[in-house]
C-alpha positions as CSV (number, residue, x, y, z in Angstrom):
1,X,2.2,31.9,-6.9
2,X,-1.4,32.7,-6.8
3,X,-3.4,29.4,-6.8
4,X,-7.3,30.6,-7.5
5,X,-9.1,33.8,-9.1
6,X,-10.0,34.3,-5.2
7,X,-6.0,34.6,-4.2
8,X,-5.1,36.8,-7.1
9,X,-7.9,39.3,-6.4
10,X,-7.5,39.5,-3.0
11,X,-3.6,38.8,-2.2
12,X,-2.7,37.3,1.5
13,X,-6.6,37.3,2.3
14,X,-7.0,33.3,1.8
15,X,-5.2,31.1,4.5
16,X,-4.7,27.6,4.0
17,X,-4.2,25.3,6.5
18,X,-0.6,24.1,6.1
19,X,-0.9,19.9,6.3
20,X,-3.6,20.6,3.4
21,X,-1.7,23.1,0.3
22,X,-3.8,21.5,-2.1
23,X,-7.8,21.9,0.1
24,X,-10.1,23.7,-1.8
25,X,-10.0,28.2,-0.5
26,X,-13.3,27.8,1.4
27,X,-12.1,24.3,2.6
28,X,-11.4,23.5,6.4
29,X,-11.0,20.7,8.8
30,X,-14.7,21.2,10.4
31,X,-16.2,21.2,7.3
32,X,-14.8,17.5,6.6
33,X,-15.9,16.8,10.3
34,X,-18.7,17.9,9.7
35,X,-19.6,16.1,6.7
36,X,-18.2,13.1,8.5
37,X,-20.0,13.3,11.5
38,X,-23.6,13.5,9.4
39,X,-22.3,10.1,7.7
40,X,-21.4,8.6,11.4
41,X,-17.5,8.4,10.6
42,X,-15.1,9.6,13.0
43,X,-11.8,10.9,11.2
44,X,-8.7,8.8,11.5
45,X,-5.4,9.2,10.7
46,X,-6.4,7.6,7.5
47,X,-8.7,9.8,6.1
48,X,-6.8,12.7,6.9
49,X,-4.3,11.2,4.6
50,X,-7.0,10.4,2.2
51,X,-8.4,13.7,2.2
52,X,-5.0,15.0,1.7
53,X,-4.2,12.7,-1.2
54,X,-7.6,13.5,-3.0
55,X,-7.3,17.1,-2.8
56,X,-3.4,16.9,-4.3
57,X,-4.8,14.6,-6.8
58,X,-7.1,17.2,-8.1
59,X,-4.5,19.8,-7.6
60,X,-2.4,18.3,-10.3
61,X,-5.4,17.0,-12.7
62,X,-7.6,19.6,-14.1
63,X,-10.7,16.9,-15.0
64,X,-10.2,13.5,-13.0
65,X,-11.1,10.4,-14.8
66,X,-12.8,8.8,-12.3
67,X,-11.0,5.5,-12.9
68,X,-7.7,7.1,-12.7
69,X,-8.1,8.3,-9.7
70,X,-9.4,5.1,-8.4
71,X,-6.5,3.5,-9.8
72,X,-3.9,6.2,-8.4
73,X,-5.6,5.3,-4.7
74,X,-5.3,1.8,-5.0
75,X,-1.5,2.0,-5.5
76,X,-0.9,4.7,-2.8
77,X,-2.9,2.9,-0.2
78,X,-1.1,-0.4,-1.8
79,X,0.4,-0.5,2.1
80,X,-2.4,-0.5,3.6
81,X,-4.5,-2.8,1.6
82,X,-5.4,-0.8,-1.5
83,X,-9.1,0.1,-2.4
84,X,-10.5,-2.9,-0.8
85,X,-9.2,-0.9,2.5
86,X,-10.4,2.4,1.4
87,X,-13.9,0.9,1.0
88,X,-14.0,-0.3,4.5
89,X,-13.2,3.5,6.0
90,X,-15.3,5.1,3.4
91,X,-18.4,2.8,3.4
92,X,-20.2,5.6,1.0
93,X,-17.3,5.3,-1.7
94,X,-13.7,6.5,-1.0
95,X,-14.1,8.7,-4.1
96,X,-17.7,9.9,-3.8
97,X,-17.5,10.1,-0.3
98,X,-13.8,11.3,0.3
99,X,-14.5,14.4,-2.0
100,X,-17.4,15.1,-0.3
101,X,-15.1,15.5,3.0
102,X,-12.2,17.2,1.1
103,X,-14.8,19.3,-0.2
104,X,-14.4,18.6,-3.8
105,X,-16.8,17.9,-7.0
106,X,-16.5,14.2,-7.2
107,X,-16.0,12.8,-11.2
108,X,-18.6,12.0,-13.5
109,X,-19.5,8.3,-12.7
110,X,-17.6,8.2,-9.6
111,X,-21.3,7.5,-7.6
112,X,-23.5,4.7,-9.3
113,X,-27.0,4.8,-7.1
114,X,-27.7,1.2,-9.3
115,X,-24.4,-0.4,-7.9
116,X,-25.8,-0.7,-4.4
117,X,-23.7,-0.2,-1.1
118,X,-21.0,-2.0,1.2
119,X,-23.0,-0.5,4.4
């Protein structure tokens, strides 16, 4: 079933990289290097799976509360330590800054220039 306006006008002429169903059409893995690289991060296992986890979070959620999805990270990184974790491999914000590398539009209120920074 066609996903986007892109893969019902032009049928078979999107391809999406398996590991990542849910990536934005124009979405690739050097585009989230890239955006990684200019913020001095080198891509681990656990952003891919970040990355992956956003971009299936906003596959399923039309608008994303901002808090919601915070919330839904905290308890599937639970294993790994939760936000707190999440906040030590995405310095900039795991929301802000992991929808920047899954090249998504980050939620309303999901970057608070006033809050200050864990850099």
């Amino acid at each position: 079933m066609a996903q986007s306006m892109g893969e019902i006008m032009n049928p078979g002429a999107v391809v999406r990289d398996p590991e990542f169903p849910d990536a934005p059409e124009d979405w690739t893995r050097e585009h989230a290097e890239a955006a990684a690289q200019a913020d001095g991060i080198s891509l681990t296992q656990d952003h891919w799976d970040m990355i992956k986890a956003l971009q299936g979070y906003f596959g399923r959620h039309d608008k994303p509360n901002v808090r919601a999805l915070h919330d839904a990270l905290d308890e599937a990184f639970h294993s790994r330590g939760g936000i707190k974790y999440l906040y030590e491999i995405f310095p900039g914000g795991p929301v802000a800054q992991g929808c920047r590398f899954a090249g998504l539009q980050a939620p309303s209120g999901a970057v608070d220039k006033s809050f200050g920074s864990v850099q």
